[in-house]
N, C-alpha and C positions, 0 to 999 in steps of 0.2 A: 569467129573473129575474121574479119577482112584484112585482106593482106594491103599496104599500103600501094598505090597508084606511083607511075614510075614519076609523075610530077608531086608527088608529095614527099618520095623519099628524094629528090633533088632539093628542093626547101630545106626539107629539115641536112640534108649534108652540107646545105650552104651554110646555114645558119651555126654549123660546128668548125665550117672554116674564115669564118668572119674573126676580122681583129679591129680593135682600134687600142690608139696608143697619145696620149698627150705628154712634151714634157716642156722645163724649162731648165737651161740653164744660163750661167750670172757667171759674167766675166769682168774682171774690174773692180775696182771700189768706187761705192758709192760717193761720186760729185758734191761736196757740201755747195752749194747755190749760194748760201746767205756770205761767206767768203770769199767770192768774187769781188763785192767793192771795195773789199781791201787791198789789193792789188791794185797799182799807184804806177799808172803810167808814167815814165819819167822821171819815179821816185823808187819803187821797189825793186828789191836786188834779188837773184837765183836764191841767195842765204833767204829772204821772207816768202818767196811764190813756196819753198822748200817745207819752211815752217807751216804754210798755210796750209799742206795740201799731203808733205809727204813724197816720195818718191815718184817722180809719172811714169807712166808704164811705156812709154819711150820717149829716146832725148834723141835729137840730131841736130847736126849744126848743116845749113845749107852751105854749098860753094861760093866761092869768092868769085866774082865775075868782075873784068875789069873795067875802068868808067869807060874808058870808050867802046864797051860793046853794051853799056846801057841807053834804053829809047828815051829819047828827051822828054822831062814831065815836067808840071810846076815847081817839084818838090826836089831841092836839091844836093847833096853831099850824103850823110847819113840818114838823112831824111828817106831816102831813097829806100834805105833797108834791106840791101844784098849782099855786104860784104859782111865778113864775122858773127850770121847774128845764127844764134842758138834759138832750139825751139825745144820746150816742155808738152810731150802728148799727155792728159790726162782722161781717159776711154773708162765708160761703163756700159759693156753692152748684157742684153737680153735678147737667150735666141731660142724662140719658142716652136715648138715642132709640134704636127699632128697628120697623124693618118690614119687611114680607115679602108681596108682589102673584108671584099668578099669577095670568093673566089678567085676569078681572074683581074676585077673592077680595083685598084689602090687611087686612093687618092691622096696625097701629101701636101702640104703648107708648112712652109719656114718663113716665120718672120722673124726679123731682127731688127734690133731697135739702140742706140745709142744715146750716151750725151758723152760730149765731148769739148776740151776744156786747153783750147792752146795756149801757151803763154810765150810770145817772141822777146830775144834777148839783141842789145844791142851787143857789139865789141866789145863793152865794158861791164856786160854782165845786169843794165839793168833794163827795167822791163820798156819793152818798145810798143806792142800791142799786146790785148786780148781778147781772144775768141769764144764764145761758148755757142754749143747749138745741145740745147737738149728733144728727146723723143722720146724717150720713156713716158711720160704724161700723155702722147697722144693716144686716142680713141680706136679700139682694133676693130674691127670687123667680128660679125657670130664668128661664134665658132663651128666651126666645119664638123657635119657629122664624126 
């Protein structure tokens, strides 16, 4: 029997110190989509965005800035939208990881992907704007040996 060649027992030791590793994880609750036209600019109060959606995974109210340090625009008094208004974060992310080490070579990819679902309050608690941008649906790239 032949004893193996010093490039062949390097092969075969790389090939016991190769890894790869894929994972996912989910942060969030998932965005109902078809429940956003319910939300009634104008009309809907924190009590309905509430009912709609549930708790958002953060709330902040922006600072009060006073008019005369706001920039002149068309839009104006409340329309403005800086003084009193609360904001609803409603977040579902996906953060997907993968790597792959032989010997000294690693190569890692993190992607992360969101949809995210703001909802702005005036002073009086009803809804001023909203925003949605979702990413989960878009198209990823191979995946990485």
């Amino acid at each position: 029997m032949q004893t193996p060649t010093p490039l062949l027992a390097l092969a075969l030791a790389s090939l016991s110190l190769a890894a790869c590793a894929v994972g996912t994880q989910q942060i969030g609750r998932e965005i109902d989509v078809g429940r956003i036209p319910e939300i009634q600019v104008g009309r809907s109060t924190k009590a309905d965005v509430l009912r709609l959606f549930g708790p958002p995974l953060s709330y902040s109210g922006l600072p009060a800035v006073p008019r005369s340090e706001l920039v002149a625009a068309p839009l104006q008094g409340e329309e403005r939208g800086v003084n009193g208004q609360n904001v609803f974060l409603y977040e579902r992310r996906e953060d997907h990881e993968r790597f792959f080490t032989v010997l000294l070579y690693t190569r890692f990819r993190r992607e992360v992907r969101s949809d995210v679902l703001a909802v702005f309050f005036d002073s009086n608690d009803v809804v001023k704007y909203v925003a949605f941008a979702k990413q989960t649906d878009a198209p990823s790239e191979a995946p990485a040996p």
